[in-house]
KERO-837110 format. One record per residue (C-alpha): residue number from 0; residue in one letter; z, x, y. Coordinates in Angstrom, 3 decimals. Layout:
num=NUM residu=a w=Z u=X v=Y
...
! end
This chain:
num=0 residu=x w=0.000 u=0.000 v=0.000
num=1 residu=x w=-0.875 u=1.568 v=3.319
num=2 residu=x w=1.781 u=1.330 v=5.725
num=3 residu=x w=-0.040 u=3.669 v=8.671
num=4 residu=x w=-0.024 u=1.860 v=11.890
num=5 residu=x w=-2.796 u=-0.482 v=13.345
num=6 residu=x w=-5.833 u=0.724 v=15.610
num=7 residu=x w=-5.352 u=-0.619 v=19.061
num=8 residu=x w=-8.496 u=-2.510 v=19.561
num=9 residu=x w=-7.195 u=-5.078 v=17.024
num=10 residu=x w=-4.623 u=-6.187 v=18.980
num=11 residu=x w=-3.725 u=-9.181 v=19.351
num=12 residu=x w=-5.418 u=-10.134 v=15.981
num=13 residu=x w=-3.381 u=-7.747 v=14.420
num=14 residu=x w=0.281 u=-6.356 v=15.314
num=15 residu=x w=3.379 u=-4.781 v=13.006
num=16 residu=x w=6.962 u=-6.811 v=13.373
num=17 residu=x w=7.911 u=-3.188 v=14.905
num=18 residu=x w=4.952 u=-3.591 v=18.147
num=19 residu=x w=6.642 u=-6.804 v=19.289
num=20 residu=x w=10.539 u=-8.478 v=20.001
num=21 residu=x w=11.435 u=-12.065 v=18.924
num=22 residu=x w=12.133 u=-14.470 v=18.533
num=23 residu=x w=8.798 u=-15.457 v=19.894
num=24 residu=x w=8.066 u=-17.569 v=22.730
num=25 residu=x w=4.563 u=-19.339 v=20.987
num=26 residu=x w=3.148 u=-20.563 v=24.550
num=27 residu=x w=3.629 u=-17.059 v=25.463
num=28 residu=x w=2.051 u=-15.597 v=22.141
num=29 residu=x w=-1.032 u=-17.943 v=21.895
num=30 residu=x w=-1.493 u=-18.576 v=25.610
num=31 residu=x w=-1.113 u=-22.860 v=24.711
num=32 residu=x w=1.111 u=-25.267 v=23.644
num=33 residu=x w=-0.801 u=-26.095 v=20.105
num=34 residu=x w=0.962 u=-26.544 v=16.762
num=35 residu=x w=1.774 u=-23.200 v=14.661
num=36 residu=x w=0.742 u=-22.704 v=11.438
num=37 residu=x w=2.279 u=-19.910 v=9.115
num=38 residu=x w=0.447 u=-18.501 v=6.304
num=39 residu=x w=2.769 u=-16.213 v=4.049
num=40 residu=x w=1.227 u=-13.481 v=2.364
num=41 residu=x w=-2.185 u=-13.466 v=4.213
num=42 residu=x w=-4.376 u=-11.526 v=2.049
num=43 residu=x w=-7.571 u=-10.930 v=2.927
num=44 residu=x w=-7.404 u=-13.910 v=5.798
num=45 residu=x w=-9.808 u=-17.131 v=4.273
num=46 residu=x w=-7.558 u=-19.587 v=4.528
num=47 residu=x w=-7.136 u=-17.869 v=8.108
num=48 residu=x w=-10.294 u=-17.923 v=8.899
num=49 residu=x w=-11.276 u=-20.973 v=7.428
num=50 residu=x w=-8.527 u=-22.935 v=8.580
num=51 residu=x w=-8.645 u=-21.535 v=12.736
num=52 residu=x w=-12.695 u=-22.043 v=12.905
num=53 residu=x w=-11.874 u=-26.003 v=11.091
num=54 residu=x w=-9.279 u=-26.753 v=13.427
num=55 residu=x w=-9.268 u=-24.835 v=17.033
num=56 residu=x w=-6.436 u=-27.203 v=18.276
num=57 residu=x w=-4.215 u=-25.028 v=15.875
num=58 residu=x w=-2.757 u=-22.075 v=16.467
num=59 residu=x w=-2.518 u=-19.587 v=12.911
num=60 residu=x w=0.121 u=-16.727 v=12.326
num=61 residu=x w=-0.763 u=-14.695 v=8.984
num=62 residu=x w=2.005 u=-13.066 v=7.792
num=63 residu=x w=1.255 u=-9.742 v=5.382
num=64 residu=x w=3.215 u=-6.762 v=4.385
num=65 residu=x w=0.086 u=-4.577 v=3.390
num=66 residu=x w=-1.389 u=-3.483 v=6.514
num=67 residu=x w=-4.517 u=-2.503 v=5.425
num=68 residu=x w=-5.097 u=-5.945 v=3.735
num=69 residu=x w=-3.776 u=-7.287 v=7.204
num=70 residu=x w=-5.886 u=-5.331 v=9.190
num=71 residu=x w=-8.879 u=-6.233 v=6.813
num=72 residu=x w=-8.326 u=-10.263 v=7.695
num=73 residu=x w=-7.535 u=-9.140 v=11.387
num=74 residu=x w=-10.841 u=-7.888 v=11.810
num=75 residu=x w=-13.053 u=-10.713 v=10.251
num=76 residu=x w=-11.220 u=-13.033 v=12.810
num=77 residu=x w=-12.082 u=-10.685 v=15.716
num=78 residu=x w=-15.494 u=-10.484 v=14.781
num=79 residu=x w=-15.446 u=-14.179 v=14.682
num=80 residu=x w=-13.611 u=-14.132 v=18.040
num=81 residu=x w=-10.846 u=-16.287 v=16.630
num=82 residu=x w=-8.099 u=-16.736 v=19.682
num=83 residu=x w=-5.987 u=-19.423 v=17.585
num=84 residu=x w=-5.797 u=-17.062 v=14.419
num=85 residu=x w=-3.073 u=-13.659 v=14.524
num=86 residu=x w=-2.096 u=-11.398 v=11.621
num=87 residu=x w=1.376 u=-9.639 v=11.598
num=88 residu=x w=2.137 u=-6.772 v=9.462
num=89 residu=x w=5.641 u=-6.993 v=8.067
num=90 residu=x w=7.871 u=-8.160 v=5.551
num=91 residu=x w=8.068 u=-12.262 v=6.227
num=92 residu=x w=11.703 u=-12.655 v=5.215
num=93 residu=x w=12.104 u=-10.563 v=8.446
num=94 residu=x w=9.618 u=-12.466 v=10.396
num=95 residu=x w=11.411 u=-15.710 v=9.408
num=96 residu=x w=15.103 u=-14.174 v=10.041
num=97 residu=x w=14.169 u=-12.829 v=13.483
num=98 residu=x w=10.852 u=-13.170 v=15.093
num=99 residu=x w=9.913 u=-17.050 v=13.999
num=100 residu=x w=12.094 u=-19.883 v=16.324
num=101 residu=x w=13.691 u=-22.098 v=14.788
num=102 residu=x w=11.823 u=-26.109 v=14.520
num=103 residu=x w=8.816 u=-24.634 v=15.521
num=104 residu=x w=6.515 u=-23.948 v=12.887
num=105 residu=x w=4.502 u=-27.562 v=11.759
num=106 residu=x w=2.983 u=-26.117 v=8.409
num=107 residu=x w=3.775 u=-23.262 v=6.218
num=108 residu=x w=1.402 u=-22.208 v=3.614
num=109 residu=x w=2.260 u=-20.012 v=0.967
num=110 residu=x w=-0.747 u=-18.955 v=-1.847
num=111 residu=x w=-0.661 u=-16.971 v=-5.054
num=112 residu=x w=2.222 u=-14.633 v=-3.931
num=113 residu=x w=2.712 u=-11.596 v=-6.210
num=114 residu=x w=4.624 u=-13.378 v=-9.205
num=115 residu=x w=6.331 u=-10.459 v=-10.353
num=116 residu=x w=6.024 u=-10.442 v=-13.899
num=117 residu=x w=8.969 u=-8.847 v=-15.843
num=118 residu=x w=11.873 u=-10.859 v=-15.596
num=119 residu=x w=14.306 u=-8.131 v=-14.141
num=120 residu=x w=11.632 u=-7.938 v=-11.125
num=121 residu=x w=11.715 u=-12.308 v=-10.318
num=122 residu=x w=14.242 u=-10.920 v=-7.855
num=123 residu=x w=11.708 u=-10.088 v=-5.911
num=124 residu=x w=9.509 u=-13.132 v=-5.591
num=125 residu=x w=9.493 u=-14.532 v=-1.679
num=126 residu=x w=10.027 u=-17.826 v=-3.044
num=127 residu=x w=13.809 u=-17.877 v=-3.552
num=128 residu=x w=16.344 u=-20.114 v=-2.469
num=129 residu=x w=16.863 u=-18.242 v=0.486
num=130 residu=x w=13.286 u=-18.293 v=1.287
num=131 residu=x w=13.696 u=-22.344 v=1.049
num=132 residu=x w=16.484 u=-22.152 v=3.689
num=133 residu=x w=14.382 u=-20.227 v=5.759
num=134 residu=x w=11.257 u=-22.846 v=5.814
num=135 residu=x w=13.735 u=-25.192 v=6.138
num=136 residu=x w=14.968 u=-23.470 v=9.485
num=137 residu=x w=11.814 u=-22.996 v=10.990
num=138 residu=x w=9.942 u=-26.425 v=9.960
num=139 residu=x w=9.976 u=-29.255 v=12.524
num=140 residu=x w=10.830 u=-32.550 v=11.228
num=141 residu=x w=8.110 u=-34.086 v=9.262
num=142 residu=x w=6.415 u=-30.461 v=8.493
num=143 residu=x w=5.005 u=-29.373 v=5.735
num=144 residu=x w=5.107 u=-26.606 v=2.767
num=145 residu=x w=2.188 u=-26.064 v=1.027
num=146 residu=x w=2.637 u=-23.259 v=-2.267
num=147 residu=x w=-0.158 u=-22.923 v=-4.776
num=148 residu=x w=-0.399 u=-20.719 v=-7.838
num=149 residu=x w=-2.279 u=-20.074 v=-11.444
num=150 residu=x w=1.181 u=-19.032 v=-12.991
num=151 residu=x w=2.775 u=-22.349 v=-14.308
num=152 residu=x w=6.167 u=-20.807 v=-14.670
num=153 residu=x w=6.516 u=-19.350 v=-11.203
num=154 residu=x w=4.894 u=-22.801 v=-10.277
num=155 residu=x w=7.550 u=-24.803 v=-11.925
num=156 residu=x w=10.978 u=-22.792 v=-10.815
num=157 residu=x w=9.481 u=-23.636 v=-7.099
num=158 residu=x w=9.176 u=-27.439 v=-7.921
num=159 residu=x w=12.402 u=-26.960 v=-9.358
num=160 residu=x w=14.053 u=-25.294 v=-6.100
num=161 residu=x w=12.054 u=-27.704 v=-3.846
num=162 residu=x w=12.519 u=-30.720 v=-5.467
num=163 residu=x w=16.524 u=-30.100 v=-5.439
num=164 residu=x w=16.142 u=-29.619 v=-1.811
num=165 residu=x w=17.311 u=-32.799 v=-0.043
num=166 residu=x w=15.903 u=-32.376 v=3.161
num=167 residu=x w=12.176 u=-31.961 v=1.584
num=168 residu=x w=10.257 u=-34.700 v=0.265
num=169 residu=x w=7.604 u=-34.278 v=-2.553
num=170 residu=x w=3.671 u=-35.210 v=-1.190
num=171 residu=x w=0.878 u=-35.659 v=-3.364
num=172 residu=x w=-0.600 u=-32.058 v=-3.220
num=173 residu=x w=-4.715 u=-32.271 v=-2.763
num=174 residu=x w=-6.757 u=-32.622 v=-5.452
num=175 residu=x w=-9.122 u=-29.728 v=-6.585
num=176 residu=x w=-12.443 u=-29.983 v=-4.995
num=177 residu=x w=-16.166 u=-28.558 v=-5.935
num=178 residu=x w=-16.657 u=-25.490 v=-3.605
num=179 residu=x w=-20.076 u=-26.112 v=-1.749
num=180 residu=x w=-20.580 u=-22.297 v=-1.244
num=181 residu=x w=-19.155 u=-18.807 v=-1.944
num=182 residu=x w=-16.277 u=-19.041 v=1.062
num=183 residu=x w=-15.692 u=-22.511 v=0.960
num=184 residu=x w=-12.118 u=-21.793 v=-1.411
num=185 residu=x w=-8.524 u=-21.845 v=-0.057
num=186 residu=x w=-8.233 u=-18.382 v=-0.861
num=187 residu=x w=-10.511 u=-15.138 v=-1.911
num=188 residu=x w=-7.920 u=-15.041 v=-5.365
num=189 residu=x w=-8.037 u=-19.403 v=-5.711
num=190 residu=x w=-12.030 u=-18.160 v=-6.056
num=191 residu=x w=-11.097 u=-14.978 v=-8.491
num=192 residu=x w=-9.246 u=-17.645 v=-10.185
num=193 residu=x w=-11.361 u=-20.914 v=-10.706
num=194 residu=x w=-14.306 u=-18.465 v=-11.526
num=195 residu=x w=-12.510 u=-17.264 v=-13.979
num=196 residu=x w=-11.151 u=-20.821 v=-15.634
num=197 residu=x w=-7.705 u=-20.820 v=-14.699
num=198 residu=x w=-5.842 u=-23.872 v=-13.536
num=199 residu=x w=-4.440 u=-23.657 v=-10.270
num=200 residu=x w=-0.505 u=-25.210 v=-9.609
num=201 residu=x w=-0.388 u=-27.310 v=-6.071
num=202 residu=x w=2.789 u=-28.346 v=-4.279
num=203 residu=x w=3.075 u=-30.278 v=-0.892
num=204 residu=x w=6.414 u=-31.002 v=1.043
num=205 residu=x w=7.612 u=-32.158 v=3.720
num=206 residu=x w=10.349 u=-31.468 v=6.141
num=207 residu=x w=12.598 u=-35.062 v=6.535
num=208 residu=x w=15.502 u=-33.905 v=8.579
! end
């Protein structure tokens, strides 16, 4: 994983947690008023980039700790001059803990994380109770969580952990659709993935109080 820091002619589209203070101020950050959309573990950016050219009137915050993978989505929205759409490189337990305000985030979208394999390493897996708490604290009322993944089991502890969660209420996730071209996929690994037969696990929550 590289780690180097960013070149500075992809800033804004891409920053580090250690270029900037929070918590943020998101008039300040995006220049408008607009809902915020996080996406945890942005990858190589298409739901980014998908998502921010679909719906301008939103305003996207990708949230990756490998910087080169970061920097790679970072530039495909700058060459698309994307000004709703911003990658941060960082850990996103950190970003939630001290950079993200609180009831101010109207989705957050979490897809294929790394499910850590052996079982001495679930540990690390960002979805953990504590990650719950943090959605939780950041959400507005009536927001949404959206986690899809081809690994059943890692699938059903998070049904498990969100559907013990009071304050969320279970959605009908959306149905899996026929792509109509090569970037018309959630995700560059939902592609890898469907391509390849899998079955791919969909959860949708929302936020009640």
């Amino acid at each position: 994983m590289s780690r180097s820091k960013p070149t500075t002619d992809l800033k804004p589209y891409f920053q580090t947690l250690e270029d900037l203070e929070g918590p943020f101020n998101w008039s300040d950050f995006f220049g408008n008023d607009n809902p915020v959309v996080l996406d945890v573990g942005t990858g190589r950016g298409l739901f980014l980039f998908n998502s921010s050219g679909a719906n301008p009137d939103k305003n996207y915050l990708g949230l990756e700790i490998d910087y080169r993978e970061g920097r790679r989505a970072a530039t495909r929205l700058f060459k698309a001059d994307r000004p709703n759409a911003r990658v941060l490189g960082g850990d996103a337990r950190m970003a939630f803990d001290n950079f993200i305000p609180k009831s101010s985030i109207s989705e957050v979208h979490v897809y294929f994380p790394d499910p850590w394999w052996k079982k001495r390493h679930h540990k690390r897996r960002i979805f953990t109770d504590v990650f719950v708490r943090q959605v939780t604290t950041v959400l507005k009322q009536g927001g949404e969580l959206h986690f899809w993944t081809d690994v059943e089991e890692y699938f059903e502890r998070v049904k498990n952990l969100m559907d013990h969660a009071s304050q969320f209420a279970h959605r009908d996730a959306p149905e899996e659709k026929l792509p109509e071209h090569e970037m018309d996929y959630q995700t560059s690994f939902e592609r890898k993935k469907r391509n390849e037969g899998w079955k791919i696990h969909r959860g949708l929550w929302e936020l009640q109080s």
